[in-house]
Every structure is written in structure tokens, then in C-alpha cells.
C-alpha positions as a Markdown table, in Angstrom:
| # | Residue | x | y | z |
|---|---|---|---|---|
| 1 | Unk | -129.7 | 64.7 | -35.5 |
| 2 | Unk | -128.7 | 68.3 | -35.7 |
| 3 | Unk | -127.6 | 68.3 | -32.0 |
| 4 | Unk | -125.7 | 65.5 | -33.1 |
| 5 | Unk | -124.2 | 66.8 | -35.8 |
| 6 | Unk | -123.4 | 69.5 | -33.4 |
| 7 | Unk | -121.4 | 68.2 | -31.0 |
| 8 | Unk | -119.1 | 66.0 | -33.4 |
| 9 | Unk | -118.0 | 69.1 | -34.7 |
| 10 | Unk | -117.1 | 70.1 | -31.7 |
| 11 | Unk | -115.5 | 67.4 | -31.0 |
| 12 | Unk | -113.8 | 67.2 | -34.1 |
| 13 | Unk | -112.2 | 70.9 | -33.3 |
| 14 | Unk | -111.2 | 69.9 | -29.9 |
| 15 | Unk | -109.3 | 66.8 | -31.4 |
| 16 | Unk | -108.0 | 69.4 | -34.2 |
| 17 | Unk | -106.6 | 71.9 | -32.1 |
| 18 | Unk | -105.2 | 69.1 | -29.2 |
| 19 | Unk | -103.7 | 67.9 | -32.5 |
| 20 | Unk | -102.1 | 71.1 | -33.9 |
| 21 | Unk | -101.2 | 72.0 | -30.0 |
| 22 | Unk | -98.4 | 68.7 | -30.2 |
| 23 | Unk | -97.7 | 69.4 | -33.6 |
| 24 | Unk | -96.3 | 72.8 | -32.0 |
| 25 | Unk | -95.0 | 71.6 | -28.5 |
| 26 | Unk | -94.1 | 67.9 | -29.5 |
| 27 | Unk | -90.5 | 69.0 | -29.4 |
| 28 | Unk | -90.5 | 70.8 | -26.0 |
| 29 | Unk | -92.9 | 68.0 | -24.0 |
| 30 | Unk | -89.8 | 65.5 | -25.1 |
| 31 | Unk | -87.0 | 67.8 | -24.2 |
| 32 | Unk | -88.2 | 68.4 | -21.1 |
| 33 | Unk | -89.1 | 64.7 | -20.8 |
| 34 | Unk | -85.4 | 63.7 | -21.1 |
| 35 | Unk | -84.1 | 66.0 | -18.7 |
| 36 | Unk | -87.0 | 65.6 | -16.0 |
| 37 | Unk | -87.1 | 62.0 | -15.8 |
| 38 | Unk | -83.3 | 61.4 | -17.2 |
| 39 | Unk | -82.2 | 63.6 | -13.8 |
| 40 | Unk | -84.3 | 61.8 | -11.6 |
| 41 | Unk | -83.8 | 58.4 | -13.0 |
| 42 | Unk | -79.7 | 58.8 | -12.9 |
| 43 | Unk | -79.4 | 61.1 | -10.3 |
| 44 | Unk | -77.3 | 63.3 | -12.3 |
| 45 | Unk | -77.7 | 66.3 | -14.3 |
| 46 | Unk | -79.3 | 65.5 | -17.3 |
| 47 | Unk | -79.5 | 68.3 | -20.0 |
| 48 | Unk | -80.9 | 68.8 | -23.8 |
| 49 | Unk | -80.6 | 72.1 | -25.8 |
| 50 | Unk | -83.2 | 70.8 | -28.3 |
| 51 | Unk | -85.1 | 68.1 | -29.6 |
| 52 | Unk | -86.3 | 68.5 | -33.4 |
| 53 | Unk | -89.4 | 65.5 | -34.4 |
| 54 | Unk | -91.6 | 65.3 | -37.4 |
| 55 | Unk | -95.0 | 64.5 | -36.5 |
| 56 | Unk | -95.6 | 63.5 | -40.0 |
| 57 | Unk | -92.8 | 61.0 | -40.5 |
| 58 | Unk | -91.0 | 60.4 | -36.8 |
| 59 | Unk | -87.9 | 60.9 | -37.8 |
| 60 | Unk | -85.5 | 63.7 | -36.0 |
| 61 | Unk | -82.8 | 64.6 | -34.0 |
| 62 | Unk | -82.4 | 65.5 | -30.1 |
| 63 | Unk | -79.0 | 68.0 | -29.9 |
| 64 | Unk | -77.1 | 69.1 | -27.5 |
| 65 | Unk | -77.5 | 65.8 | -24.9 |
| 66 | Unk | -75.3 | 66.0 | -21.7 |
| 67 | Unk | -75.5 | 63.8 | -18.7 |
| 68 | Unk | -73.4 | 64.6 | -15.8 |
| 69 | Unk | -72.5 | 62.4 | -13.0 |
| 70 | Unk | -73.7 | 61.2 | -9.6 |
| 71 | Unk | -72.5 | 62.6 | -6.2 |
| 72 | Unk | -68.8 | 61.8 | -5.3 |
| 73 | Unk | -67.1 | 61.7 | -8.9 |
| 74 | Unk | -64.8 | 64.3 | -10.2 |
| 75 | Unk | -65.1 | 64.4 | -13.1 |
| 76 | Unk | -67.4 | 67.1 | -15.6 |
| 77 | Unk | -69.7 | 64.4 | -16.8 |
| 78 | Unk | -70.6 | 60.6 | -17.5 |
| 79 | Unk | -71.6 | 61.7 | -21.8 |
| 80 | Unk | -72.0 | 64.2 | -24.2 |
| 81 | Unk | -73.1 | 64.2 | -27.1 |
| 82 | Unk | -73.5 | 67.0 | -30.4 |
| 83 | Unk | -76.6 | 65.2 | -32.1 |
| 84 | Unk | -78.7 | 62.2 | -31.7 |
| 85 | Unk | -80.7 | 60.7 | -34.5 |
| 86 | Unk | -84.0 | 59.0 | -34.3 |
| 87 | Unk | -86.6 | 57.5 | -36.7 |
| 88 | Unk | -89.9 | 56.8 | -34.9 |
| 89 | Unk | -92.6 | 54.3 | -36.2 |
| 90 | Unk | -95.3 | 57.6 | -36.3 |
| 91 | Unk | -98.2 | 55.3 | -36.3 |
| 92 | Unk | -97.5 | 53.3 | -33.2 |
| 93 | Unk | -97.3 | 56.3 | -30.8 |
| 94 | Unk | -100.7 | 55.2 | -30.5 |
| 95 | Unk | -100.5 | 52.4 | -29.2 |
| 96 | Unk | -99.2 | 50.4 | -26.0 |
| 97 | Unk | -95.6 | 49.8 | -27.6 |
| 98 | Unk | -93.9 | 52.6 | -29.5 |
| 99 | Unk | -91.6 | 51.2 | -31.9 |
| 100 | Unk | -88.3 | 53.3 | -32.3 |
| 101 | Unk | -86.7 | 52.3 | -36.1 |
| 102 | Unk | -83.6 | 53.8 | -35.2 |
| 103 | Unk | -81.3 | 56.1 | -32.6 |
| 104 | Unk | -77.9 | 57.1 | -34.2 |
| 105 | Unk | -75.2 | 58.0 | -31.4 |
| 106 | Unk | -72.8 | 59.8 | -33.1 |
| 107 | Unk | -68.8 | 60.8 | -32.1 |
| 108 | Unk | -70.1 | 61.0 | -28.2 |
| 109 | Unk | -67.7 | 62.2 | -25.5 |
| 110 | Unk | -67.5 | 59.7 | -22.8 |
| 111 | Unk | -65.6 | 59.6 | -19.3 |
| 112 | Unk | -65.2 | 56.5 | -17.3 |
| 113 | Unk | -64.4 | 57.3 | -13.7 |
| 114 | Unk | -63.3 | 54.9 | -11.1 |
| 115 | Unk | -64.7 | 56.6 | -7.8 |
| 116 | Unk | -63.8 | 55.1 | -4.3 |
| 117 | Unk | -65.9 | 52.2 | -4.2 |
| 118 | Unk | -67.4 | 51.6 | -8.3 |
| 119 | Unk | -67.4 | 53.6 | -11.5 |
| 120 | Unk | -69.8 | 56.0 | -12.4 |
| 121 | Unk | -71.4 | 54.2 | -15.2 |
| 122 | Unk | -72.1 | 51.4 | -12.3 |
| 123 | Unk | -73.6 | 54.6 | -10.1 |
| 124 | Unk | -75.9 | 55.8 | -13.1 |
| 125 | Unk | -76.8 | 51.7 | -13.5 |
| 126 | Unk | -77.6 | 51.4 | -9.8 |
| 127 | Unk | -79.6 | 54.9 | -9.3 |
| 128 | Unk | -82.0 | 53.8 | -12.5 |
| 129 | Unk | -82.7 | 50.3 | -11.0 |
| 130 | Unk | -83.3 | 52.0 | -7.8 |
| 131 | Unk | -85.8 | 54.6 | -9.8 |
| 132 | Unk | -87.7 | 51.7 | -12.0 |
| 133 | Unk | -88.1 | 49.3 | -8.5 |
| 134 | Unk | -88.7 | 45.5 | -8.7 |
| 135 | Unk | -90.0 | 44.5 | -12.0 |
| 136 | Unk | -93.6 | 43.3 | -10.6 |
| 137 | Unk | -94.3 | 46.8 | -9.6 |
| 138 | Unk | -97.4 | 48.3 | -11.2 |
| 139 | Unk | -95.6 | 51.2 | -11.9 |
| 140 | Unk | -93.3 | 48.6 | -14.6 |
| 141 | Unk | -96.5 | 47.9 | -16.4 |
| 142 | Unk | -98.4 | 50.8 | -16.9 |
| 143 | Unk | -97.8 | 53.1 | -19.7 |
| 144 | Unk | -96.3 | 52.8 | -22.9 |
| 145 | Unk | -93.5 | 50.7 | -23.9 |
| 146 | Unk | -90.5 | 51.0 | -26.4 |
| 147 | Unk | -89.0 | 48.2 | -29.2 |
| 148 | Unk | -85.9 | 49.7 | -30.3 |
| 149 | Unk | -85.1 | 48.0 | -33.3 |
| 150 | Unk | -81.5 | 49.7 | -33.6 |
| 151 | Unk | -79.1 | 51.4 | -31.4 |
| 152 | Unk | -75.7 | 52.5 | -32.7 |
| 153 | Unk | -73.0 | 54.2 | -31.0 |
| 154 | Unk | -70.2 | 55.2 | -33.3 |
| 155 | Unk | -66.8 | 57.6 | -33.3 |
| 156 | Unk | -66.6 | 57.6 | -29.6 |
| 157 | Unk | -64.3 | 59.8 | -27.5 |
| 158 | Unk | -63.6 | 58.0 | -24.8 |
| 159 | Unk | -61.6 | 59.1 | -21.6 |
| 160 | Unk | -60.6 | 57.0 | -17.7 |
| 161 | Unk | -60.0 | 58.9 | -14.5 |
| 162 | Unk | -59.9 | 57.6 | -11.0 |
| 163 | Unk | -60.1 | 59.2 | -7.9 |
| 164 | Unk | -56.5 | 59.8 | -7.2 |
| 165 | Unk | -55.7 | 61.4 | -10.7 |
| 166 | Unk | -58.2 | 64.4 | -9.4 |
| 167 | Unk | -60.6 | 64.8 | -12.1 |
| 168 | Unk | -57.5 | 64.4 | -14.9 |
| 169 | Unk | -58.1 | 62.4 | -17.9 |
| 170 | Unk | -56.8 | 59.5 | -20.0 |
| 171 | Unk | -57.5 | 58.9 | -23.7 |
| 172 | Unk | -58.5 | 55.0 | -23.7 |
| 173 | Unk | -60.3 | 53.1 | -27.0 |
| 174 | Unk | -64.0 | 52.2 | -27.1 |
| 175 | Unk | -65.1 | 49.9 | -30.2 |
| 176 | Unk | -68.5 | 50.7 | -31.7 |
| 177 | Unk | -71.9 | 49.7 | -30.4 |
| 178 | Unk | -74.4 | 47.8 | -32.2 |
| 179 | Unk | -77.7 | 47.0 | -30.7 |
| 180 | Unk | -80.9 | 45.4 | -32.6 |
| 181 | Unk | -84.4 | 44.7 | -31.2 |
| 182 | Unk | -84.0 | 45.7 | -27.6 |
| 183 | Unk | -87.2 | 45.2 | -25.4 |
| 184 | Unk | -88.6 | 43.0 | -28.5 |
| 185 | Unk | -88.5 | 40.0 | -26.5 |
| 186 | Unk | -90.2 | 40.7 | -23.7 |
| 187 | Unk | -93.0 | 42.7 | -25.8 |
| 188 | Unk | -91.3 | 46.2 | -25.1 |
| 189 | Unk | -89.3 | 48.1 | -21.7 |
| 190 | Unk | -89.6 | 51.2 | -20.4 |
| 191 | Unk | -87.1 | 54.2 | -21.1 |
| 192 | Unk | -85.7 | 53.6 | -17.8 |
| 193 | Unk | -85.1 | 49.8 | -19.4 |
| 194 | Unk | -83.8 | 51.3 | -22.2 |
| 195 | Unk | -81.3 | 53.7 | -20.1 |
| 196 | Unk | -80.1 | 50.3 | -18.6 |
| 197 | Unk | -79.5 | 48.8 | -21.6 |
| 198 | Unk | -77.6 | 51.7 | -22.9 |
| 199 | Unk | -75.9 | 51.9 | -20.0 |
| 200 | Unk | -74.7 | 48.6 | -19.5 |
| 201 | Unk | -73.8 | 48.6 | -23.2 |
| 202 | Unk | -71.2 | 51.2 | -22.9 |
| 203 | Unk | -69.8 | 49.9 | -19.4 |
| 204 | Unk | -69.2 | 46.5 | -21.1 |
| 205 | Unk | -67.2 | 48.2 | -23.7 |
| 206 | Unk | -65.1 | 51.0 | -21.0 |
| 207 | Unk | -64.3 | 47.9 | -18.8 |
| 208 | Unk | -62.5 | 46.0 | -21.3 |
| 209 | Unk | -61.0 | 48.9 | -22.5 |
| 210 | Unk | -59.1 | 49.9 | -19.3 |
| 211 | Unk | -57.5 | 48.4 | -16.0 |
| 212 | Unk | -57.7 | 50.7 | -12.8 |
| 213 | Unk | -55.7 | 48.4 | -10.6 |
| 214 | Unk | -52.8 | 48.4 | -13.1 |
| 215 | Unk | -53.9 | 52.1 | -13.2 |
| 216 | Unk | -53.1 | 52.5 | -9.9 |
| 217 | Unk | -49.6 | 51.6 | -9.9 |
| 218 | Unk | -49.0 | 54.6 | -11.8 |
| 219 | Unk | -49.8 | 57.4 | -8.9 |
| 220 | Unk | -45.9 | 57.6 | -8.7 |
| 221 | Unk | -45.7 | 59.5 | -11.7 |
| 222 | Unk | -47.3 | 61.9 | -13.3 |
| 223 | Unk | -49.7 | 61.9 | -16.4 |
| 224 | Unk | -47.2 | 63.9 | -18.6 |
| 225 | Unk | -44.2 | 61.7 | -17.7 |
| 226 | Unk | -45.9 | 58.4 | -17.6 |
| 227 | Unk | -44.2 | 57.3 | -20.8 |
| 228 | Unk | -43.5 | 54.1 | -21.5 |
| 229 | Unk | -45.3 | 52.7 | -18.2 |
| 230 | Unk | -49.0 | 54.0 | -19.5 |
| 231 | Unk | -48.3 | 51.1 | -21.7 |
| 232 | Unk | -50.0 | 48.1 | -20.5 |
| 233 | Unk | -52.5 | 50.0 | -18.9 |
| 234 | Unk | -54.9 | 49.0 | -21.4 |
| 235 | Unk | -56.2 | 45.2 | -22.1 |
């Protein structure tokens, strides 16, 4: 009994210190998680200056967020954004599907690019599916999965360029985003899922917002002169 006793104490300070250890580093092992996997999933830069999480309640922010673009666009980056607010179900980090109350996108700066042959928002799309691999994969099945229950992108600045306007920019609207219980059907995705979502979300949005073939017709002028024909640009 005494040997017993013994080694669940032990066992009690190894689970105590693991416990304090991700107390400590919790906000680190995510930053790095984002960049690490977000780079290799996009194939693009993927940056965070810090990540801030309660292990008590879940609830934090991730700051500093930037996520540049694939090879062959011009322009400085695909997003940024200043802060990004989460609320994290504490209690199911545990278990196979984390549930993810909230994530509050807030006043992010976005540039849609048309490159040669597809936008990079349909690059980023492409490179992730190419990362995740068919959906039977075992890969797909193992490890924990995420219900976001909502997603809201709000106060956008939004910007177009193409390839022949040389990395220059055009201010173009994007509407709010509002998404509930994502992955919920299908009993939870993977971040990679998530990213599509996310992605697909905001390319939805860019494309009605702007017309490169209209835009096109404009390389005759420049940006500062454009005038009256930048109208009708825009759907």
C-alpha cells in the first residue's frame, strides 16, 4: 500500500508540473503552431507576434496575424490582421472535438490579386487541399477536430491588384462575414478544413466585389487618372 501510495504521488507531480509546464508555454506551442503548419499548409509566409490564452477560461486573443502570398503574386500579402479574438470551450481540449465558442476577425487588411492564371486566394485554396490530400486519408482522421460555432469577419479593408497594375492597389468593398457551426455537421474538421472554409468565405465575398476583365480594359490609363472609367469596375 505504501509503494502504492508512493508512486501516485509521483504521478500526481508529473501530471502537476506537465500541467503548470502548458499553463506557461500554452501561448508559444500555438504561436508557433499557426505559423509552422499555416506556412506549410498555404505555402506562404505565415506570421504571429503573439498569441495570449487563458487556460482557465479559453478565451484570448492571437495578435499581430499576417499571411503573405504564394509564389508568382506581387503583391505584400493575402491578410493582415491587428488582433484576433477567441473563446475556447476549456473543457473539450480533452477530447476528440475541440469546440471553438467564438473567433472575432476584426478591421483585417485584405488584398485580392489576380495573378496570370487565378487569384491568390484561389492559390492559398489550392495549396491547403494539396497539404490536407483526399479526405479518406488516415492522416484526415486522426487527431483532434474543431466545431467552430462562430466566425465573424468585420470592418474589412479590402484592396484588388492584377498582374499588369505591378503590385499597385485598388480600394474595392467587402461586406461582413458571418459564419455559425462550421465542421458541426460532419462531427468536426481539421484546421486545414477550417482554413478552407475561411478561405473560401472571403473569396466568395472579393469576387463579387470586383471584375478583373472589366479591370483590364483600364491598362490604358493610369490609376491616378482613371476617373470616371474606375466606375463600373465594381458589380
Amino acid at each position: 500500500m505504501k509503494k502504492l501510495i508512493v508512486v501516485l504521488l509521483v504521478l500526481a507531480a508529473v501530471v502537476g508540473s506537465i500541467a503548470y509546464w502548458l499553463s506557461g508555454n500554452i501561448d508559444g506551442l500555438v504561436r508557433d503552431a499557426i505559423g509552422d503548419y499555416g506556412s506549410a499548409m498555404t505555402k506562404a509566409k505565415v506570421d504571429v507576434g503573439e498569441v495570449r490564452i487563458s487556460p482557465s477560461n479559453g478565451k484570448g486573443s492571437i495578435h499581430r496575424l499576417s499571411i503573405g502570398n504564394p509564389a508568382g503574386f506581387k503583391t505584400s500579402h493575402a491578410l493582415k490582421v491587428d488582433r484576433i479574438d477567441v473563446d475556447i470551450e476549456i473543457a473539450s481540449v480533452t477530447r476528440d472535438v475541440i469546440v471553438v465558442r467564438m473567433i472575432a476577425i476584426d478591421g483585417p487588411d485584405v488584398i485580392y490579386e489576380k495573378g496570370e492564371a487565378a487569384t491568390n486566394f484561389d492559390a492559398i485554396q489550392k495549396n491547403i487541399a494539396a497539404y490536407l490530400g483526399p479526405a479518406d486519408k488516415d492522416k484526415q482522421r486522426s487527431g483532434p477536430k474543431l466545431i467552430v460555432e462562430e466566425l465573424t469577419i468585420s470592418n474589412a479593408r479590402a484592396r484588388a491588384s492584377a498582374a499588369f497594375m505591378g503590385g499597385k492597389t485598388l480600394t474595392i468593398p467587402l461586406p461582413d462575414i458571418t459564419l455559425r457551426n462550421i465542421g458541426k455537421a460532419r462531427g468536426g474538421i481539421t484546421p486545414g478544413e477550417l482554413g478552407q472554409e475561411i478561405t473560401a468565405a472571403l473569396k466568395s465575398k472579393l469576387a463579387v466585389s470586383v471584375n478583373f476583365d472589366r479591370l483590364l480594359k483600364s491598362t490604358g490609363q493610369t490609376l491616378d487618372k482613371a476617373g470616371e472609367s474606375i466606375k463600373g469596375l465594381f458589380k
